[in-house]
N, C-alpha and C positions, 0 to 999 in steps of 0.2 A: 567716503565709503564707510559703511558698518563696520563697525569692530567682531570681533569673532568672543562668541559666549558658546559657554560650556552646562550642563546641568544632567542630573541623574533624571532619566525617564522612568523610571521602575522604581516602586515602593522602597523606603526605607526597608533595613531587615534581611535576613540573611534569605535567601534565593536561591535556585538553580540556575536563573541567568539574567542580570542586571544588566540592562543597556545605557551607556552614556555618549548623548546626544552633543554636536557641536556645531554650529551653522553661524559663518561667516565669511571672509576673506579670506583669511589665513585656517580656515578647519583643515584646509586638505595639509596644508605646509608642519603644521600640526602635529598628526597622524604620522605623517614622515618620521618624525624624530625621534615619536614613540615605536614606531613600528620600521626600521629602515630597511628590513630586506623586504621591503611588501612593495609588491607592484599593485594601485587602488584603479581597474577601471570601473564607469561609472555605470553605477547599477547594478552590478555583482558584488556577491558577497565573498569577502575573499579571509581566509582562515591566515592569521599573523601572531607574531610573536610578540609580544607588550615585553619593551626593554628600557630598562633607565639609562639612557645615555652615557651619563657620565660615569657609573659602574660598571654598565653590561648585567648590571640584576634582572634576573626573567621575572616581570611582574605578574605576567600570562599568558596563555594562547585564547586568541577571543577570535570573534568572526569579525568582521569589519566591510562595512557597505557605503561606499560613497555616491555622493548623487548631487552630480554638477549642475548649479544652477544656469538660468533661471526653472531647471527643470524639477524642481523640489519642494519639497512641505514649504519652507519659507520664500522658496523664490532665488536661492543665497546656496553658495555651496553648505553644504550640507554631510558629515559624517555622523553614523552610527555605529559605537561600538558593544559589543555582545560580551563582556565580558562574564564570569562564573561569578555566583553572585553572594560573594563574600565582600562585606562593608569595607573590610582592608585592602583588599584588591580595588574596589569600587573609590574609594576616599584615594589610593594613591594615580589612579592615574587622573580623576580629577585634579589632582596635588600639581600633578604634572604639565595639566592644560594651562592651570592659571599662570604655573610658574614660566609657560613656553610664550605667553601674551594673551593669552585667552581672560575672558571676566567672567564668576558666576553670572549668570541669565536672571533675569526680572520673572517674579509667578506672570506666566500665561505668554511671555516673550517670544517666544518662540510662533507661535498663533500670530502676535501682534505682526512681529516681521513679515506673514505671510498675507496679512494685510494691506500691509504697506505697501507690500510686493507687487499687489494686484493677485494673488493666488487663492482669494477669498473675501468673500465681503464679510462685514462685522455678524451682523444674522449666522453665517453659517460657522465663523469663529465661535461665536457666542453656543452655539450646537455641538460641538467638539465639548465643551465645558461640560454641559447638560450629560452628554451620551457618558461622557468620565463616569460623571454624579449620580444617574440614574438608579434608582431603588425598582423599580421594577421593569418588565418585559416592556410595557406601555408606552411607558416614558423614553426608552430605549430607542424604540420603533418608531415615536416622536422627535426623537434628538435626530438620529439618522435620516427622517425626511429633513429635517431643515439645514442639515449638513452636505443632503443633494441640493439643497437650491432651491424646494418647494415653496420656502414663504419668501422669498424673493420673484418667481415667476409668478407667483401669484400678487405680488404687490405693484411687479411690473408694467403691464393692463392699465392698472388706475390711475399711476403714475403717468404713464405716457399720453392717458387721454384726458386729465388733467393737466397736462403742460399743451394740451390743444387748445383749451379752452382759456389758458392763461394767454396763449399766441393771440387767440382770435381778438379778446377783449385787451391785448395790448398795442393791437394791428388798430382797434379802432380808438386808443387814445391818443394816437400817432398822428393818422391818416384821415379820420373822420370826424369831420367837424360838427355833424348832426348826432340825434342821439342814434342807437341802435334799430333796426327796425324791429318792428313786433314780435313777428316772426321769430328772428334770429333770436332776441330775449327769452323767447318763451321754451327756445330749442335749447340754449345752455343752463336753464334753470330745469329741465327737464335733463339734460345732464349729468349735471351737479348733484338734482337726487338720486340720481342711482347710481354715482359715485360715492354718494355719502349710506347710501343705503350698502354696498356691496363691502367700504367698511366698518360697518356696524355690524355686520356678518362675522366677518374675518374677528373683529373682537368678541362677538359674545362666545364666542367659541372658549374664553379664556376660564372659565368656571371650571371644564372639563379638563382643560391642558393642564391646568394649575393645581388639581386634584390630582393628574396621572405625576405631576413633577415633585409636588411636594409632599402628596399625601395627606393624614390624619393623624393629631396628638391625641390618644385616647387614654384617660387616665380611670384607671379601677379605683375606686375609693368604698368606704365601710367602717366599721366598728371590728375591733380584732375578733378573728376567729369565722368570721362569714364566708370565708373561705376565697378571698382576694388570689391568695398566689396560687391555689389550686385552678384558677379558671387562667392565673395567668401564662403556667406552663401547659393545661390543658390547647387553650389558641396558639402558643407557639409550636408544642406539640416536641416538646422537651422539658427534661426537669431545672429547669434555671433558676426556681425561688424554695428556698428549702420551707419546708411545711408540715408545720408541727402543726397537736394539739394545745400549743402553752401559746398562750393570748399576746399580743405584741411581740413576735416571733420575726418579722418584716421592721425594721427601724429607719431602714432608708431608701431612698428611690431606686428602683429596678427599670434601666429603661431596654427594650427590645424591638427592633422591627420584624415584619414579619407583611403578607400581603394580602389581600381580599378584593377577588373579580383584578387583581394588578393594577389595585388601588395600595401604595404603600403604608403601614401603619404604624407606627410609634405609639407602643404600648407602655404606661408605666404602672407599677404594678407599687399602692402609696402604704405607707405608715396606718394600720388603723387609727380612725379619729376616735379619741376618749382625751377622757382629761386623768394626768399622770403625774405623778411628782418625780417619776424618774427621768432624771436630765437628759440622756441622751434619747430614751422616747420620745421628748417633747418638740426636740428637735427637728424628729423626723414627721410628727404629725404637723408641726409647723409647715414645714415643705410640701406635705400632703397638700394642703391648704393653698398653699403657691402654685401645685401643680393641677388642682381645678379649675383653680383663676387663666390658666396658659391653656388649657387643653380646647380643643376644637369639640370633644364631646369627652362627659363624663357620666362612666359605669357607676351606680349607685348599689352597691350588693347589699342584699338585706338575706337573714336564714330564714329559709320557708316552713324551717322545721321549729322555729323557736315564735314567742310571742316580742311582738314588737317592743322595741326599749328608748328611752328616753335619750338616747346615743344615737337612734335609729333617725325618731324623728325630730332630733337637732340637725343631720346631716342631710334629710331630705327638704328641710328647711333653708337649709343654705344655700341648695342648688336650685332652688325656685328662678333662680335668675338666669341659668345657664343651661347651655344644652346639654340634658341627659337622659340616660335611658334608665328604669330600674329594675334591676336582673335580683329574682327569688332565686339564692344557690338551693342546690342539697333537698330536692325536690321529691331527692329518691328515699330520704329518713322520711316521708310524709305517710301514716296510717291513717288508714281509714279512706277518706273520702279524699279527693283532691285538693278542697276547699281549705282544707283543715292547716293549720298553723297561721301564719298571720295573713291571707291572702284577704279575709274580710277585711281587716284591721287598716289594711292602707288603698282599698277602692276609693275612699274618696282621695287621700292624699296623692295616689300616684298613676292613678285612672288603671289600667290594665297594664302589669309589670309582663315582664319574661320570665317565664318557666324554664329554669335550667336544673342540669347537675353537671358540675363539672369534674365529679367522679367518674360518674356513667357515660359523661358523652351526649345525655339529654337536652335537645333545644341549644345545643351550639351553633346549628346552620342558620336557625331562624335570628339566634346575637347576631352572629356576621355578618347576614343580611340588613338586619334594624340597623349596625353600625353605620354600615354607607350610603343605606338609602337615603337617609336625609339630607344628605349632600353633590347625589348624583344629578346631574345636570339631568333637566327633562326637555331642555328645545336645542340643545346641541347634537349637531351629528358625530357621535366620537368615531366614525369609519374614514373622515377626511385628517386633514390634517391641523393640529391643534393650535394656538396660539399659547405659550406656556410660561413666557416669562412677561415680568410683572411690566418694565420698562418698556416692551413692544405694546402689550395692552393698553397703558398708559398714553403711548404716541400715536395709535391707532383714535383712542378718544379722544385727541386734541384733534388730530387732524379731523375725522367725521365733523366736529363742532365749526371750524373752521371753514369748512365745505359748505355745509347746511349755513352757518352765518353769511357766506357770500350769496347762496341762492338769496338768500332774504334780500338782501343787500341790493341787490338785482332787479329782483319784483318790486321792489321802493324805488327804481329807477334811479338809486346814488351812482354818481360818477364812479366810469371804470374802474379811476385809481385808487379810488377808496375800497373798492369789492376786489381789485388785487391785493389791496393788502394779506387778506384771509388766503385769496388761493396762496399764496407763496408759501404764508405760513404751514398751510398745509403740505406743500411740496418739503419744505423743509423737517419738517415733521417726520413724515415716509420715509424721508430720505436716513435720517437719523438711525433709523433700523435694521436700514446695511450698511452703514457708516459714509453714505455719501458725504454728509452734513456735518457728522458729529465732532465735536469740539475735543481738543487733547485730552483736555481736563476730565474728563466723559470718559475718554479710552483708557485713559489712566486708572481708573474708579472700577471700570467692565473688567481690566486684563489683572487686573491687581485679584481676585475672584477663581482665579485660573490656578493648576496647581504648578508647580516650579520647571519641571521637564517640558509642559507645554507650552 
């Protein structure tokens, strides 16, 4: 039998109501000792008194809902308690579970149990995670389909009529001692492709999931004074970077998220680059440097009002190698003609920059736009449902390869047993992504990712 583990579901920090989660053998026997005038039936929430036994110290009144397995998150009886959500209240009745036989709980254990269980397969465990983690609506709506079962029903199909085609060509290394007839060969390689085609579908979908899940590092970078942290509270659309007129005013990394079209963004807003003999400047332009190197795209801000400088195009020299965009701040100090300030100066260096002010408000929709377009998938449908993590994508292209190597395999007339190899692996593969297949070692690695309550 399971041992009975204890763990706070509810953020660290003080609360209006922290819940602490128990699910084992012993959760309800438990509860009793904490709670002795309480009558728990199952599925009701029932309001009780948290007493220390051996005192009679009232540690709380909390709500308390049990819920007898197998009918539960884990499968495993299972108690919730509601307690008020002060750390000391929250620390002592945990105090209390350990001390009564209870063991803190493993990150994501709680999930795992429910696997074990049979109460979930790994794909939809693995979606609880996601839906926790989600940075935006997208991702959200993503986590929750796969938490119904959508990339499971949908894997199911291929799965089953690949274990047909494994039948039939295992039926005839058994039973037939002649090769396959024509026909029949041409019928499972005709198969096969459109099993390997249906998932090479299902993965390229992964460009678009993987963008709703993880989002963009986008790093503002410049020469001080270009006006960096005014475009970067201008996108956030609060004042989070103080912003002066005194040059190197920003000395170290500003990181923010914030979302675009419910693409997540990670903004960091860097150290201007110059060369400085003040130490802890140099520090932070150091890192500047590190965080163009990481960033998925980099903001290059130049003043539209100023002539180009030697700072200028050291930095847009740098970024020749990386993806950037180059945004003229302060558009709105420009006299005279449009043209004017250094917009000639960098047509050939930077082909057609962005006209902003991130005073005014000018040419911000068209930034936000430039930012995600080059990343936004153009042959996926994002109205289905996404493939979003890295480990499904990954098992999705072994197995297509797999698949597709057997058709070959096939049409070369190789024996059965050598063109089972591939389907298997391919079954095995699929299989890995609800955790039919998957090895401890594997589960261990996935639930270890999870946070502690779950």
């Amino acid at each position: 039998m399971a041992d009975t583990i204890v763990a706070l579901a509810t953020p660290l920090g003080r609360s209006g109501i922290g819940v602490i989660r128990l699910s084992g053998t012993d959760a309800l026997e438990i509860t009793k000792k904490l709670a002795a005038s309480a009558v728990f039936d199952p599925r009701r929430a029932t309001l009780a008194q948290l007493t220390e036994p051996e005192t009679q110290d009232v540690i709380d009144e909390a709500v308390v809902t049990f819920f007898r397995g197998p009918n539960s998150f884990t499968g495993e009886n299972v108690i919730e308690i509601s307690c008020h959500g002060s750390p000391v209240v929250l620390r002592r009745v945990i105090d209390f579970c350990l001390a009564a036989g209870a063991r803190m709980a493993d990150p994501g254990e709680f999930s795992l149990r429910a696997l074990a269980n049979g109460r979930m397969n790994l794909a939809e465990a693995e979606a609880i995670r996601d839906l926790i983690d989600a940075q935006s609506t997208g991702a959200a709506r993503q986590a929750v389909r796969q938490l119904r079962g959508e990339f499971s029903h949908e894997l199911q199909p291929i799965k089953d009529e690949l274990l047909d085609v494994v039948v039939i060509l295992e039926s005839a290394l058994e039973f037939v001692e002649d090769d396959l007839p024509e026909t029949q060969t041409a019928s499972i390689i005709g198969r096969l492709a459109k099993l390997a085609d249906s998932v090479d579908r299902m993965a390229s979908t992964f460009k678009a999931g993987r963008l709703l899940r993880e989002g963009l590092k986008v790093a503002l970078v410049g020469r001080p004074n270009v006006g960096k942290s005014s475009l970067f509270n201008s996108l956030l659309g609060t004042d989070r970077a103080i912003v002066t007129d005194i040059p190197g005013t920003t000395r170290d990394q500003l990181h923010e998220r914030f979302t675009i079209n419910d693409i997540p963004i990670s903004l960091i807003d860097t150290a201007g680059l110059r060369e400085t003999a003040d130490t802890v400047e140099s520090i932070g332009v150091e890192r500047s440097r590190r965080a163009m190197a990481d960033a998925d795209l980099v903001l290059v801000m130049l003043d539209a009002s100023e002539r180009l400088t030697a700072e200028d195009r050291d930095i847009l020299e740098s970024v020749k190698e990386l993806r950037h965009l180059v945004v003229l701040n302060k558009v709105d100090k420009l006299k005279g003609s449009p043209d004017s300030g250094i917009q000639e100066e960098i047509a050939d260096i930077a082909g057609h920059p962005l006209r902003i002010s991130a005073k005014t408000g000018t040419g911000l929709d068209e930034l936000t736009h430039a930012i995600v377009e080059p990343f936004a998938p153009s042959d996926a449908d994002t109205t289905g449902f996404l493939v979003s993590d890295a480990r499904h994508h990954d098992l999705l292209l072994r197995a297509r390869d797999e698949i597709r190597g057997s058709a070959d395999l096939i049409s070369q007339r190789t024996s059965e047993e050598i063109v089972l190899v591939g389907l298997h692996n391919a079954l095995r593969y699929l299989g890995e992504i609800t955790g039919e297949t998957t090895t401890e070692d594997m589960l261990t690695r996935i639930f270890s990712t999870f946070c502690i309550g779950k």
